[in-house]
C-alpha positions as CSV (number, residue, x, y, z in Angstrom):
1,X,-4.0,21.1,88.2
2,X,-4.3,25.0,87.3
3,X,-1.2,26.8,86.8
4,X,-1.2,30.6,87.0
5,X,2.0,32.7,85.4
6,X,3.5,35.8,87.6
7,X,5.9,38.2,86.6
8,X,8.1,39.9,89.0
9,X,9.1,43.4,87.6
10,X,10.3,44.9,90.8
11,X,11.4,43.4,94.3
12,X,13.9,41.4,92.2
13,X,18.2,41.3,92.8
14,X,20.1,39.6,90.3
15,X,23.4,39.6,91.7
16,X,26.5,38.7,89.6
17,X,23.8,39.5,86.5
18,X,24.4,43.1,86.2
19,X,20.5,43.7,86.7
20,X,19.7,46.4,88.9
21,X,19.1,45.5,92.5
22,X,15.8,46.4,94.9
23,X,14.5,44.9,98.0
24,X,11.4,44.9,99.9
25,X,10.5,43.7,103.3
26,X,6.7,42.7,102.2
27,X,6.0,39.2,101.3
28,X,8.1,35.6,101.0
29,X,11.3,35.8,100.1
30,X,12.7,32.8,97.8
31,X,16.4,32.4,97.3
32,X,17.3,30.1,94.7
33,X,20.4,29.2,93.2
34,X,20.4,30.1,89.4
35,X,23.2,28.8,87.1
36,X,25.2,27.4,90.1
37,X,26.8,31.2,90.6
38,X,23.8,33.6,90.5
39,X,21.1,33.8,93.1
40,X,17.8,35.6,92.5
41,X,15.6,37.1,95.1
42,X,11.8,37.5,94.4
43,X,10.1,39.3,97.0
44,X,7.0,41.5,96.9
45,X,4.9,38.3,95.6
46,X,3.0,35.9,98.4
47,X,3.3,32.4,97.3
48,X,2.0,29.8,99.1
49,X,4.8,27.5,100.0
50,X,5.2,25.9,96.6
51,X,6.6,27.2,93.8
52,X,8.8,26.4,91.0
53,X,11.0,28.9,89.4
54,X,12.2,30.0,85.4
55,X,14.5,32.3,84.2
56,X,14.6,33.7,80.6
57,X,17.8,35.9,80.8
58,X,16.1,39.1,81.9
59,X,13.3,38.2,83.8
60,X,11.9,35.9,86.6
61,X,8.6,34.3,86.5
62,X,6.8,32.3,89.2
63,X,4.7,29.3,88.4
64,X,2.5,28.0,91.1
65,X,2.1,24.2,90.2
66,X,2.4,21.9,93.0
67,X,3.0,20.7,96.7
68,X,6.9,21.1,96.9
69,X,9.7,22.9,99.6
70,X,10.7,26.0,98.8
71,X,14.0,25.3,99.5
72,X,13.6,22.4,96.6
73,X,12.1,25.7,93.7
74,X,14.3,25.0,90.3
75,X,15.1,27.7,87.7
76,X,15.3,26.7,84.4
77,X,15.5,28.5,80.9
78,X,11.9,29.0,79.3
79,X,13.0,27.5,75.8
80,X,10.7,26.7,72.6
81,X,12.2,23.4,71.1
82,X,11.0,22.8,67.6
83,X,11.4,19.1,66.8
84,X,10.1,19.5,62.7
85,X,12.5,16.4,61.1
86,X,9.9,14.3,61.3
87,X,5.9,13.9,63.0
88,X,6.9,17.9,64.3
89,X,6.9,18.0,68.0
90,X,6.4,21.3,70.1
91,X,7.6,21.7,74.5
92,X,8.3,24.5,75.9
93,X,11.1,24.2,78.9
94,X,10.7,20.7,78.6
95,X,7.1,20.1,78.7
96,X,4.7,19.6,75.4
97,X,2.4,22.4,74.4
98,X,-1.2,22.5,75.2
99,X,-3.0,21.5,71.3
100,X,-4.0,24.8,69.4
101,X,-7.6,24.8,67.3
102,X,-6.3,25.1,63.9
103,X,-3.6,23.4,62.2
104,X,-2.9,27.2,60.6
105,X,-1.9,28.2,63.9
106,X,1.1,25.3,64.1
107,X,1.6,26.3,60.4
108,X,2.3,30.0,61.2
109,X,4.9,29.3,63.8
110,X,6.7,26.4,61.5
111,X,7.1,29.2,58.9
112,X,8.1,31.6,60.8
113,X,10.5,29.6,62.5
114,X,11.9,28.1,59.3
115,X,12.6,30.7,57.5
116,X,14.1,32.8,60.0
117,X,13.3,36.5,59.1
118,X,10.5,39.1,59.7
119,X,7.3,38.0,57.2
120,X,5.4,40.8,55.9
121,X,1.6,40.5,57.2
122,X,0.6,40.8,53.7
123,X,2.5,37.8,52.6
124,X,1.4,35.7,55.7
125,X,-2.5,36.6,54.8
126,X,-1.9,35.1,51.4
127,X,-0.3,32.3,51.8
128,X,-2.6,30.6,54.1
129,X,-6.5,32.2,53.1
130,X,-4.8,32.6,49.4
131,X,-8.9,32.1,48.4
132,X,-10.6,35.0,50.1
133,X,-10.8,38.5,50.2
134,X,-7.5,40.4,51.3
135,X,-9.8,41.9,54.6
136,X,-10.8,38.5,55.3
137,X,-7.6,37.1,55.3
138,X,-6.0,39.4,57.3
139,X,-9.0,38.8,59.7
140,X,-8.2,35.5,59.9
141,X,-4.6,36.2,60.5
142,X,-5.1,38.6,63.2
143,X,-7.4,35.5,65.0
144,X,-4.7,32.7,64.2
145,X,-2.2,35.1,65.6
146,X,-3.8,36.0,69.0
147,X,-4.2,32.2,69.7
148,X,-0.2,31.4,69.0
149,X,0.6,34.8,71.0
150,X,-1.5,33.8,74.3
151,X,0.9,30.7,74.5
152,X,4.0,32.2,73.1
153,X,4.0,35.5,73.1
154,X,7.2,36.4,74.3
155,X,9.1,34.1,71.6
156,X,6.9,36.4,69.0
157,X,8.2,39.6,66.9
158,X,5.0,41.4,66.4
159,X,4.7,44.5,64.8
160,X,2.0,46.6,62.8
161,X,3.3,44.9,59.1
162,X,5.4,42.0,60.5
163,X,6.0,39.0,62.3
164,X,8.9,36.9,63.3
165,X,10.4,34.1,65.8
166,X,11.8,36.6,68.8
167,X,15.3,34.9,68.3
168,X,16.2,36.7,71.2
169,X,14.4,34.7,73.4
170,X,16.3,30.9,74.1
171,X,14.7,28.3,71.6
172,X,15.8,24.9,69.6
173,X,15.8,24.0,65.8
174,X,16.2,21.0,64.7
175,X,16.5,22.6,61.2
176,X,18.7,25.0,62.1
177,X,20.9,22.0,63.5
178,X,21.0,20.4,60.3
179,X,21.9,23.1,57.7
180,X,24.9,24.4,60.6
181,X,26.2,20.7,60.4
182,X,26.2,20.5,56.4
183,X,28.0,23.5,55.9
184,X,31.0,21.9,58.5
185,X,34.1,20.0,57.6
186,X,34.0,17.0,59.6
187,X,37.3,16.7,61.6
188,X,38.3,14.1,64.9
189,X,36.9,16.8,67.0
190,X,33.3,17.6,65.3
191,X,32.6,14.4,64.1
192,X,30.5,13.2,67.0
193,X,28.3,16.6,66.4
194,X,27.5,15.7,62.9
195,X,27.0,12.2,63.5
196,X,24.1,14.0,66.3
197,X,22.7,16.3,63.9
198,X,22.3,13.3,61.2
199,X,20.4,11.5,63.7
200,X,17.9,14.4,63.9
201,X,16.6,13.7,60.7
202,X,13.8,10.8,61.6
203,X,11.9,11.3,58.4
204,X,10.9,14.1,56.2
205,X,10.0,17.8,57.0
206,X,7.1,18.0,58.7
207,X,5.7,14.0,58.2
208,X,2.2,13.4,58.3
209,X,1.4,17.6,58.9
210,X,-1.2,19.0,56.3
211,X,-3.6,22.4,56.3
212,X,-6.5,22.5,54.3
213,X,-6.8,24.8,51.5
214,X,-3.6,26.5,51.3
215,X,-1.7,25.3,48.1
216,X,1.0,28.0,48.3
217,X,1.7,26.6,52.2
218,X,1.8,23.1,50.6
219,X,4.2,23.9,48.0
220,X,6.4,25.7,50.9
221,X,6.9,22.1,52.6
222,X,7.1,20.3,49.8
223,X,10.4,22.6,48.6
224,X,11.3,22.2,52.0
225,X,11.1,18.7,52.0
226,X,13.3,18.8,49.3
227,X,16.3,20.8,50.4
228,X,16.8,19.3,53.9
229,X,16.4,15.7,52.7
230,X,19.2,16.4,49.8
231,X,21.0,18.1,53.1
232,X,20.8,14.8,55.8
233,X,22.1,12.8,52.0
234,X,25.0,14.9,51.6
235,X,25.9,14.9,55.3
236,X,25.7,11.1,54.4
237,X,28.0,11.2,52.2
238,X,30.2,13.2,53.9
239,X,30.4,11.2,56.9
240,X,30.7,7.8,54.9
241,X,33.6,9.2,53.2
242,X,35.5,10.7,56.5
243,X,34.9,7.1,58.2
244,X,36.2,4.9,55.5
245,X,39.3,7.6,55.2
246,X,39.9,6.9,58.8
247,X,39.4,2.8,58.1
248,X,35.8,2.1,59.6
249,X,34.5,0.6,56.9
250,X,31.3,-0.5,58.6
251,X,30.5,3.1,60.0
252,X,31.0,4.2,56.6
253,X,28.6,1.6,55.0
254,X,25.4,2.5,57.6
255,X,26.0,6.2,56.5
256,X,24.9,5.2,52.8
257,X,22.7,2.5,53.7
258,X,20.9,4.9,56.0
259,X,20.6,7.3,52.7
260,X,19.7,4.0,50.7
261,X,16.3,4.3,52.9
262,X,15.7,7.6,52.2
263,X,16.0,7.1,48.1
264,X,16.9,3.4,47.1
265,X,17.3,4.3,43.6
266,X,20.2,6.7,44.3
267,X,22.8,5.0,42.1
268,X,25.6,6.8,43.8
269,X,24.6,5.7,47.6
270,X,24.8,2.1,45.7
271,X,28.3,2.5,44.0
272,X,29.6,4.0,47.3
273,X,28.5,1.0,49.2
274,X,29.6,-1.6,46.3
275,X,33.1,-0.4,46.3
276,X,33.0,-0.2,50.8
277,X,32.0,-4.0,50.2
278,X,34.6,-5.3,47.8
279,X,37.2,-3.2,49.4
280,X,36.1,-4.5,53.1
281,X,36.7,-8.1,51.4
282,X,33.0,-8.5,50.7
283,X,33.2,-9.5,46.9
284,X,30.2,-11.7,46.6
285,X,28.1,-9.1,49.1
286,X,29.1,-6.4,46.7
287,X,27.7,-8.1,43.4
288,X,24.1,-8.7,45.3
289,X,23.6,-4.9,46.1
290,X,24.6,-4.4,41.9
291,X,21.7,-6.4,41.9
292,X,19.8,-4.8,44.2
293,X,20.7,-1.6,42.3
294,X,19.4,-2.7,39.5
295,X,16.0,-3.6,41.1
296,X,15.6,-0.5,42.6
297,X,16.5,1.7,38.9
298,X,13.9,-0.6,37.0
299,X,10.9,-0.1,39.6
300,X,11.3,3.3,40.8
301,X,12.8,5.0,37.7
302,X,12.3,2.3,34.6
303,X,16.3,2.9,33.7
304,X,19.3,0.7,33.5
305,X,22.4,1.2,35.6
306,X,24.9,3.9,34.0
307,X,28.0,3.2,32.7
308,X,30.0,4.1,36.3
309,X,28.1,1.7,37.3
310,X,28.7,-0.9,34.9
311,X,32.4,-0.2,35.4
312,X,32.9,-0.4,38.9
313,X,31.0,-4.6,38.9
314,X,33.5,-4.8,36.4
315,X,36.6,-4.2,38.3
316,X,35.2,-5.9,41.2
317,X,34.0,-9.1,39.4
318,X,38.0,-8.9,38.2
319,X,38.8,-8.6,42.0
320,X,40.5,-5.1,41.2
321,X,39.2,-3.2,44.3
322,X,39.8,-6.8,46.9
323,X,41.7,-5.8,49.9
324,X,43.7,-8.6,50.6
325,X,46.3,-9.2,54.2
326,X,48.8,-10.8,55.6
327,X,46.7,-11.9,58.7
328,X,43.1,-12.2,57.2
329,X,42.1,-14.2,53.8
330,X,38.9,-12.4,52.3
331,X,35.4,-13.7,52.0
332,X,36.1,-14.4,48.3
333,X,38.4,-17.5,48.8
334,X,40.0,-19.5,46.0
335,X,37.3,-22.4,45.3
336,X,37.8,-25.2,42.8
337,X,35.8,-23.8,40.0
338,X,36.9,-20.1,40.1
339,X,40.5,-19.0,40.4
340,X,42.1,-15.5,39.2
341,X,44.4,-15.9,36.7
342,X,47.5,-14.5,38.8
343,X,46.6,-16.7,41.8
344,X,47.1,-19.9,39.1
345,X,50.3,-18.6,38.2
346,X,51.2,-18.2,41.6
347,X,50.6,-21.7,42.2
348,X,51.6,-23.5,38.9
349,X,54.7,-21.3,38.5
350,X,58.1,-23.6,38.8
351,X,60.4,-23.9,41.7
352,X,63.5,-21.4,41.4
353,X,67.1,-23.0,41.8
354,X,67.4,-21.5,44.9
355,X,64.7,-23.7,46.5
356,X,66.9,-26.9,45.4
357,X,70.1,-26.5,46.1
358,X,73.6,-28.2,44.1
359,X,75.0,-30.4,47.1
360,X,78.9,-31.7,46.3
361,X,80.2,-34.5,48.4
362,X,84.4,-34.7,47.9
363,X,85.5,-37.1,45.4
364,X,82.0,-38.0,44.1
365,X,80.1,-37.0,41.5
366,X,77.9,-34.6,41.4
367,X,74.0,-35.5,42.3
368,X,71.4,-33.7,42.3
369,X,68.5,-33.7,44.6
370,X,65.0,-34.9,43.0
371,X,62.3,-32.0,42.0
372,X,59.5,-32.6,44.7
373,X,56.2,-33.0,42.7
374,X,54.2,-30.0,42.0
375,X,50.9,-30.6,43.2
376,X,48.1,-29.6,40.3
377,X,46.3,-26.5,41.2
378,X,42.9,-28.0,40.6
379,X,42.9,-31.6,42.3
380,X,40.5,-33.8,40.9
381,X,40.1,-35.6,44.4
382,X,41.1,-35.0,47.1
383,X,41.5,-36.5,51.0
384,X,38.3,-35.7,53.4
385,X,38.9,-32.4,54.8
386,X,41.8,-31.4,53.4
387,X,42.3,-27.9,51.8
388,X,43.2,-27.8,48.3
389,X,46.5,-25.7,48.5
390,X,47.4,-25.8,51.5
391,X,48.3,-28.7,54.0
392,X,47.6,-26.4,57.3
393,X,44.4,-25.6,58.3
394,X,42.1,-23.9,56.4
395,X,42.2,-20.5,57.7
396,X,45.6,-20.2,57.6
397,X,46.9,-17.6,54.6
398,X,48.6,-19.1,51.2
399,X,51.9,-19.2,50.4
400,X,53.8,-19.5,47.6
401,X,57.4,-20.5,47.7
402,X,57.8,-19.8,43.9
């Protein structure tokens, strides 16, 4: 199937669009509905009867692609998405761009989409044919150019010394995404748009993409690399830390293990998800990723956990950051061989007065009623079954009547 573009620069009324307004009696006439309140009439063009329609905000193009009504004709946006967190990805309103010849010409627009800003011909030249003659490389420029500009030349600033991403035009960044999200507080409201714009991330900047001989181009996406993957770790972090503020522990722990894929020997990610665990009631979960933490420093890096680290097994191996309620005993239960030493007070403290009270029958002595026996916090045996401190079942929460 062929398609053939047509621009319609007169016999066109935008009405409700502030456009100017002309009308001709020649040709078909297509009415189409155009963000549910405008309406656009081409005229002046014969189609035959099937057409489909675009709109890029001050014109209107006809593409002749298929067997279709009229009445059925669709406008839609023409917009360059850039999907470059990951294998990159080009479409254009929806449908994927037709393959270039040289991986220099996909390299030209990801610069110039990237870095946002008018790039001066000269640089351009160097940074790609870096090796050859200044003539040459501008030669080669000039060619690499007219093949992006016969597929995208109207998202394309291009001037005698410069050229640019027409930002003008209606496009999508994946990048741009990103950086906008790490730069915003996350709030009830936003939160749902951040959580989006970490999911863009599916691996690094421009995965599996290389051009041959052009080192300073290399070194461009390798600093590039960089700085967005330390972005998608901070808005990590963030996220992780507005999550467990709000009580979600488990959101909050898939935030850092997600950045625990990207670098598993980032000794922060693993303190943040050691503490989530202990305080989530996870004690002995919590001391396996320490371990894991220390795998991950000795393979990657040949270093030992620092001494925040060291600190924070510490307090949990003490049970300092357990969260412990009313309605829910924690993972780490009291066993036979391992008891904290306040729980053994708890249980080996003596009855108060209170619980045995002085009863006085008239005329008789005085009598007190017999200590019941204080059961041993560690029995040696016990009945099949039976929980050691407690006579109802064994999910049921520990009390002391001391």
């Amino acid at each position: 199937m062929v398609k053939r573009n047509y621009l319609a620069p007169r016999g066109l009324s935008l009405s409700k669009a502030g456009f100017p307004s002309t009308s001709s009696g020649n040709g078909l006439v297509v009415t189409v509905k155009l963000n549910e309140n405008l309406s656009a009439i081409l005229s002046q063009y014969e189609f035959s009867k099937n057409c489909e329609l675009y709109w890029n905000s001050s014109r209107i193009g006809v593409h002749i692609e298929t067997t279709i009504e009229v009445e059925s004709a669709w406008c839609m946006a023409e917009t360059l998405e850039l999907t470059l967190l990951g294998n990159p990805e080009l479409r254009l309103s929806g449908r994927p761009l037709a393959k270039f010849r040289s991986a220099k010409v996909y390299a030209l627009l990801y610069y110039l989409a990237v870095t946002r800003r008018a790039q001066p011909r000269s640089l351009l030249a160097g940074l790609f044919w870096g090796d050859v003659d200044e003539y040459y490389a501008r030669r080669n420029l000039n060619r690499t150019l007219s093949d992006l500009t016969k597929t995208l030349g109207d998202h394309l600033m291009v001037e005698r010394q410069s050229l640019a991403l027409a930002r003008s035009q209606p496009y999508w960044l994946d990048v741009e995404m990103l950086e906008s999200a790490v730069s915003t507080p996350p709030t009830a409201a936003n939160v749902a748009t951040l959580a989006a714009a970490a999911n863009l991330y599916r691996s690094d900047f421009l995965a599996g993409f290389q051009v041959h001989d052009a080192p300073d181009f290399a070194q461009w996406v390798a600093n590039e690399r960089t700085r967005l993957r330390t972005y998608v770790l901070q808005l990590h972090h963030v996220l992780s830390n507005f999550y467990a503020a709000q009580g979600d522990l488990q959101q909050a722990m898939d935030y850092v293990r997600r950045s625990l894929q990207l670098e598993p020997w980032r000794e922060e990610s693993h303190r943040q998800l050691m503490r989530l665990l202990a305080q989530s009631g996870q004690r002995s979960a919590a001391l396996a990723q320490f371990e894991l933490c220390c795998q991950a420093l000795r393979s990657e890096l040949n270093v030992e956990p620092d001494a925040a680290t060291l600190e924070l097994v510490a307090r949990i191996r003490a049970g300092g950051l357990d969260k412990v309620t009313d309605d829910k005993v924690t993972d780490d239960k009291v066993t036979d061989d391992k008891v904290t030493d306040d729980k053994v007070a708890m249980v080996a403290a003596p009855p108060s007065p209170s619980s045995h009270p002085v009863t006085r029958s008239p005329g008789h002595p005085v009598t007190l009623s017999p200590d019941p026996p204080i059961p041993h916090p560690f029995p040696t045996t016990s009945p099949a079954n039976a929980h050691p401190l407690s006579e109802g079942p064994p999910n049921w929460p520990i009390f002391c009547a001391c």
